[in-house]
Chimera marker file (.cmm) of the C-alpha trace (Angstrom):
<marker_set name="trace">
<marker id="1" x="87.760" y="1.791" z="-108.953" r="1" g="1" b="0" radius="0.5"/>
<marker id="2" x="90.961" y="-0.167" z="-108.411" r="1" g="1" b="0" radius="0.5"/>
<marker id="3" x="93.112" y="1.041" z="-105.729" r="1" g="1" b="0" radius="0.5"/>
<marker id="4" x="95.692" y="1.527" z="-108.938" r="1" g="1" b="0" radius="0.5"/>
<marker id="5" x="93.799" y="3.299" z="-110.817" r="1" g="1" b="0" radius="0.5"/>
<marker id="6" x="93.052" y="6.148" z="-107.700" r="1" g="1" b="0" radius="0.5"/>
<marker id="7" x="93.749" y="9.801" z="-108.094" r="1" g="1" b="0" radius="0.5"/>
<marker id="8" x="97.170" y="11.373" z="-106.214" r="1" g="1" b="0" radius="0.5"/>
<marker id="9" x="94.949" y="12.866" z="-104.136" r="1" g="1" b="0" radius="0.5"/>
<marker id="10" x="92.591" y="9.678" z="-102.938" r="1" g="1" b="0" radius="0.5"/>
<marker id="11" x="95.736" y="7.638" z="-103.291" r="1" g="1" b="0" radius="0.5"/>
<marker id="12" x="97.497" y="9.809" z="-99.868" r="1" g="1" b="0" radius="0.5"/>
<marker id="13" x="94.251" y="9.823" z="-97.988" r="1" g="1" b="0" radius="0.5"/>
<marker id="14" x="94.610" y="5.818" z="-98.262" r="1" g="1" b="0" radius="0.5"/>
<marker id="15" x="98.124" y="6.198" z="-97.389" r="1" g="1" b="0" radius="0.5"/>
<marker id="16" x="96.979" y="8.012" z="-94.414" r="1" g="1" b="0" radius="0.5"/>
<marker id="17" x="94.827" y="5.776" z="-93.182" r="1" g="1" b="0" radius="0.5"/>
<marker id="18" x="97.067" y="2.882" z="-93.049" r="1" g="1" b="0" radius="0.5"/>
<marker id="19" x="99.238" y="4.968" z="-91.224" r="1" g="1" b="0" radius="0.5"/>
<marker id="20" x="97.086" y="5.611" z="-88.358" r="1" g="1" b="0" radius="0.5"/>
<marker id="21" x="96.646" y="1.777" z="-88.335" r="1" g="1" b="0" radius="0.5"/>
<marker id="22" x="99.708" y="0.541" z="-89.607" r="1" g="1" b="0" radius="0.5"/>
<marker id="23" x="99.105" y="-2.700" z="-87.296" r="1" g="1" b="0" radius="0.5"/>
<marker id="24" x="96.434" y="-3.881" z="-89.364" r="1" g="1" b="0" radius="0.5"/>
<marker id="25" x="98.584" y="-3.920" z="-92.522" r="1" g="1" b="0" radius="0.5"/>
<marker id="26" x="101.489" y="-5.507" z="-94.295" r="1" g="1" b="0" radius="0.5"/>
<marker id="27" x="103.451" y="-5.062" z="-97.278" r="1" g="1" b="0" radius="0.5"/>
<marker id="28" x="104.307" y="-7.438" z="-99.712" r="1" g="1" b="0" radius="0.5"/>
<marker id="29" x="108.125" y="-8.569" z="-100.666" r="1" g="1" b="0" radius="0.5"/>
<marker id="30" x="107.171" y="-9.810" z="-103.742" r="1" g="1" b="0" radius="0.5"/>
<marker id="31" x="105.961" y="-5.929" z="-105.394" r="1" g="1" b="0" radius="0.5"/>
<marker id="32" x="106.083" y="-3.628" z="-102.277" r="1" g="1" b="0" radius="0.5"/>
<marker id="33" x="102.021" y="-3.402" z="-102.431" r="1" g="1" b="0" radius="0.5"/>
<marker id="34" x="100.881" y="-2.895" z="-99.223" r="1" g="1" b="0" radius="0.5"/>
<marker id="35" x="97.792" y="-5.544" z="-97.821" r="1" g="1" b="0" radius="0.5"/>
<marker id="36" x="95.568" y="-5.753" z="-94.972" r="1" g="1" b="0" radius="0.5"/>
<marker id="37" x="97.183" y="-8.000" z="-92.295" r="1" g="1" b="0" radius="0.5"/>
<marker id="38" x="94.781" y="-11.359" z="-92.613" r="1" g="1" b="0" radius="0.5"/>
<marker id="39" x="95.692" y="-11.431" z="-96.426" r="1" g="1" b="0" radius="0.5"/>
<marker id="40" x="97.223" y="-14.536" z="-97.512" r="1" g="1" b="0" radius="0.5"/>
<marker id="41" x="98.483" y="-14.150" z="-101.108" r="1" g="1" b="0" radius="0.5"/>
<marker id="42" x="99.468" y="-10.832" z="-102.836" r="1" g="1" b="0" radius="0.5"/>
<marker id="43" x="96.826" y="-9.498" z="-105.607" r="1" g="1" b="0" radius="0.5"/>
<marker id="44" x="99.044" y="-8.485" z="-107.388" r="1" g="1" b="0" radius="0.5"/>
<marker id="45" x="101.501" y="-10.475" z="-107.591" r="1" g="1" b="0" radius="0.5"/>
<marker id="46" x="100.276" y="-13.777" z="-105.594" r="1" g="1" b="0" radius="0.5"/>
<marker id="47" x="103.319" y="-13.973" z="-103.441" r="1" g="1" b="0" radius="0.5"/>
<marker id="48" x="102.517" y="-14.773" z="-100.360" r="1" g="1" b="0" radius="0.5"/>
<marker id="49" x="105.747" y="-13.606" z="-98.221" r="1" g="1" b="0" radius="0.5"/>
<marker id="50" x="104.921" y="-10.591" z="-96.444" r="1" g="1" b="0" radius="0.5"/>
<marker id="51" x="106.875" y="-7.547" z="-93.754" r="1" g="1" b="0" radius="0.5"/>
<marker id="52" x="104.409" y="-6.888" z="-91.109" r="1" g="1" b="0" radius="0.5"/>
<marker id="53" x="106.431" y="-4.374" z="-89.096" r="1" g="1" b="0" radius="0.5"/>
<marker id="54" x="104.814" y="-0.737" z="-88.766" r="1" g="1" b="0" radius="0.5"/>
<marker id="55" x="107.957" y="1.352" z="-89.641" r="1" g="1" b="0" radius="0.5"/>
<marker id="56" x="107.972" y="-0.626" z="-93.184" r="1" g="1" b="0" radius="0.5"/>
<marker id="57" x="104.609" y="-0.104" z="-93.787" r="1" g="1" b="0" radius="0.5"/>
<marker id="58" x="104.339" y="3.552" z="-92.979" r="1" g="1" b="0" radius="0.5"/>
<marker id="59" x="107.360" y="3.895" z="-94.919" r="1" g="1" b="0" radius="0.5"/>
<marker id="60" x="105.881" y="2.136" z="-97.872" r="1" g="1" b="0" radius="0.5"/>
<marker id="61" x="102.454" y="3.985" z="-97.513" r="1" g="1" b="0" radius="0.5"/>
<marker id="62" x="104.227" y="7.244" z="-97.662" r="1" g="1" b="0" radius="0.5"/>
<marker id="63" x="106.304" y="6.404" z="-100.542" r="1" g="1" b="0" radius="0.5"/>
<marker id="64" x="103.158" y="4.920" z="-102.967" r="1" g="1" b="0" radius="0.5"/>
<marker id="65" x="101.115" y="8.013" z="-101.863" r="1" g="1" b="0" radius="0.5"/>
<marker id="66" x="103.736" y="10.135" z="-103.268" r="1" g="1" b="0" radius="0.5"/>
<marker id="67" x="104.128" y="8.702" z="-106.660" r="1" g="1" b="0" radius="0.5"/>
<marker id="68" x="101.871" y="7.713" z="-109.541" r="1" g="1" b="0" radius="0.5"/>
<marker id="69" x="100.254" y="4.495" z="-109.785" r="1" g="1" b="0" radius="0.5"/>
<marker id="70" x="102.039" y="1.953" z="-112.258" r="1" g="1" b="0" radius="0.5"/>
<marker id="71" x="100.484" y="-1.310" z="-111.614" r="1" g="1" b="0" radius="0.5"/>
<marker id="72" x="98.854" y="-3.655" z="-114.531" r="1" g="1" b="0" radius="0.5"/>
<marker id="73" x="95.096" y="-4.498" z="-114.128" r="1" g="1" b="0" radius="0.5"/>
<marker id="74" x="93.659" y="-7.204" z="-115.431" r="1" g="1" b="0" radius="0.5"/>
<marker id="75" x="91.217" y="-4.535" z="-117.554" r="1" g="1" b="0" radius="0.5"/>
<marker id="76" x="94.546" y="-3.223" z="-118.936" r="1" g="1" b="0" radius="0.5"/>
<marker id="77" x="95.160" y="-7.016" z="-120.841" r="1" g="1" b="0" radius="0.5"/>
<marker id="78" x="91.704" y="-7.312" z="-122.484" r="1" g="1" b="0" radius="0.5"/>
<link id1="1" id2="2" r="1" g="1" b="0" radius="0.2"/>
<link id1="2" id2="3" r="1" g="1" b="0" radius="0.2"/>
<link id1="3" id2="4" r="1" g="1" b="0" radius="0.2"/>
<link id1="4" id2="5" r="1" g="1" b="0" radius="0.2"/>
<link id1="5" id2="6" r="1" g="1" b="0" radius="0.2"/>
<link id1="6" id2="7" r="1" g="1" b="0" radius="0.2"/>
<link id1="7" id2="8" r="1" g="1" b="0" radius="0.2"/>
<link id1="8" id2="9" r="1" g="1" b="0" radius="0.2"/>
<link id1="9" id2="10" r="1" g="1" b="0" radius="0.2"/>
<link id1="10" id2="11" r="1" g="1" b="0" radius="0.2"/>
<link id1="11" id2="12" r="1" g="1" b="0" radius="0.2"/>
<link id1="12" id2="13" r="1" g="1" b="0" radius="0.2"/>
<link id1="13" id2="14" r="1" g="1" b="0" radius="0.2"/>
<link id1="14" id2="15" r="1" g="1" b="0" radius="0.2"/>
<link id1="15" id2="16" r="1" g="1" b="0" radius="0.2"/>
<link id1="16" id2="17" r="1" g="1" b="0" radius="0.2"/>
<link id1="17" id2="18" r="1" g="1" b="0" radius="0.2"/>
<link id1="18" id2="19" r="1" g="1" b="0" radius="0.2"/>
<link id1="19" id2="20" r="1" g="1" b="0" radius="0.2"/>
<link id1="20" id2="21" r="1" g="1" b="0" radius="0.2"/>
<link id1="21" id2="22" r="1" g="1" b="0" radius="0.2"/>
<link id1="22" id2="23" r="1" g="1" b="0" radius="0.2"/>
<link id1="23" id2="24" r="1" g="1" b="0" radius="0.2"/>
<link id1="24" id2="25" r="1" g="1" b="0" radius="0.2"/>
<link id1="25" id2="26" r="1" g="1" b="0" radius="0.2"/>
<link id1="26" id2="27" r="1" g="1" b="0" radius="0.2"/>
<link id1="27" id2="28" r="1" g="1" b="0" radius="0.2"/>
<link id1="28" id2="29" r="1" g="1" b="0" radius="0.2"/>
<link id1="29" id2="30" r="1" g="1" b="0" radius="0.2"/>
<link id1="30" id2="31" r="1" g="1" b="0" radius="0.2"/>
<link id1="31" id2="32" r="1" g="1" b="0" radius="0.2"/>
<link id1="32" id2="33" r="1" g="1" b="0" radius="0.2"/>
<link id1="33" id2="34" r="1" g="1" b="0" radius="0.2"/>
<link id1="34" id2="35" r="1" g="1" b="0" radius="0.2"/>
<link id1="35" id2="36" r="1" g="1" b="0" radius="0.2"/>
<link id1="36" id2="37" r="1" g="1" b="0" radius="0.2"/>
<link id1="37" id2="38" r="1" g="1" b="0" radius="0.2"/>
<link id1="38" id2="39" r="1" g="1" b="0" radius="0.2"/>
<link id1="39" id2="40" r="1" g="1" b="0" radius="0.2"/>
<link id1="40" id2="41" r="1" g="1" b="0" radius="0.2"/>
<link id1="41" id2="42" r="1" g="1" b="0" radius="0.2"/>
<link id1="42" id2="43" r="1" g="1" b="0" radius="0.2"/>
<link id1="43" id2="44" r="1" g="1" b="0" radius="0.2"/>
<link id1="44" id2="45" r="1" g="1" b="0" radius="0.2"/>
<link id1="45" id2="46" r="1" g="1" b="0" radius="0.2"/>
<link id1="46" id2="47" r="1" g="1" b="0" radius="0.2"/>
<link id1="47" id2="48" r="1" g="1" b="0" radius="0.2"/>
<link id1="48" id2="49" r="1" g="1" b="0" radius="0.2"/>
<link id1="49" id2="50" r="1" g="1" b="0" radius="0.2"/>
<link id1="50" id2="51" r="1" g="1" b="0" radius="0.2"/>
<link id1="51" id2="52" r="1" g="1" b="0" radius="0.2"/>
<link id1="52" id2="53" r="1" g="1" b="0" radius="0.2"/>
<link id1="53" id2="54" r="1" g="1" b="0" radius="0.2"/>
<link id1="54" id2="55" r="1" g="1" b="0" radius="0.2"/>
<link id1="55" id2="56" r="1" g="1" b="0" radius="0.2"/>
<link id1="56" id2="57" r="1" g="1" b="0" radius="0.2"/>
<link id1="57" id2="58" r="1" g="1" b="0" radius="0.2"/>
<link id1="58" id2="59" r="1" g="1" b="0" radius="0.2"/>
<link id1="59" id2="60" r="1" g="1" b="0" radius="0.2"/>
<link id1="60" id2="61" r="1" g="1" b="0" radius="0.2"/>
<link id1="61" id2="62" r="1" g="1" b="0" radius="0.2"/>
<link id1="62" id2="63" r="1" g="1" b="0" radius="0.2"/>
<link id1="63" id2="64" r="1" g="1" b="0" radius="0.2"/>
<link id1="64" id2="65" r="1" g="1" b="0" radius="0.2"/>
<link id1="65" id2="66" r="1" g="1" b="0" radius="0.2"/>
<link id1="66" id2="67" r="1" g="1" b="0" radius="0.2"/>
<link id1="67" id2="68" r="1" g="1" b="0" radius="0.2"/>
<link id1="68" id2="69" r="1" g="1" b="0" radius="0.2"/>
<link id1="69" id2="70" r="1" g="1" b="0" radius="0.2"/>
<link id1="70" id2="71" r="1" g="1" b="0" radius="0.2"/>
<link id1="71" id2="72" r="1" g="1" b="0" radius="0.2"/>
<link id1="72" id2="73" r="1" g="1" b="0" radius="0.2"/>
<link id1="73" id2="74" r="1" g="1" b="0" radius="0.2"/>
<link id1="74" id2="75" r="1" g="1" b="0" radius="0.2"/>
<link id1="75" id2="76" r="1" g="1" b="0" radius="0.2"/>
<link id1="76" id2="77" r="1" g="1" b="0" radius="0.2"/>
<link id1="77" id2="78" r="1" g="1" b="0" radius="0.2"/>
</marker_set>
């Protein structure tokens, strides 16, 4: 299961994860996803410019966990 496609309920346990570590993750300026620290390009969106300070990626985390998911998948243009 895509991290898009996760239950409201699986999607804050994530969110609380990577804020307990917020060091080991990033978020990306290109769609605000939020990326484990050695990524190099977005999956999403393949941008590859990224915030790596912890008070932007808690915020972020706390923010996606608290609304629904909205991304495109690749399954979703087949």
């Amino acid at each position: 299961m895509c991290p898009a496609e996760l239950p409201m309920n699986e999607r804050s346990r994530q969110a609380a994860k990577i804020q307990e570590n917020p060091q080991d993750y990033k978020v990306c300026e290109g769609c605000g996803s939020i990326v484990t620290s050695r990524t190099t390009a977005c999956p999403s969106c393949h941008a590859y410019q990224f915030d790596p300070g912890e008070q932007r990626v808690i915020k972020q985390a706390r923010a996606l966990a608290r609304r629904n998911a909205n991304s495109v998948l690749s399954s979703d243009l087949a």
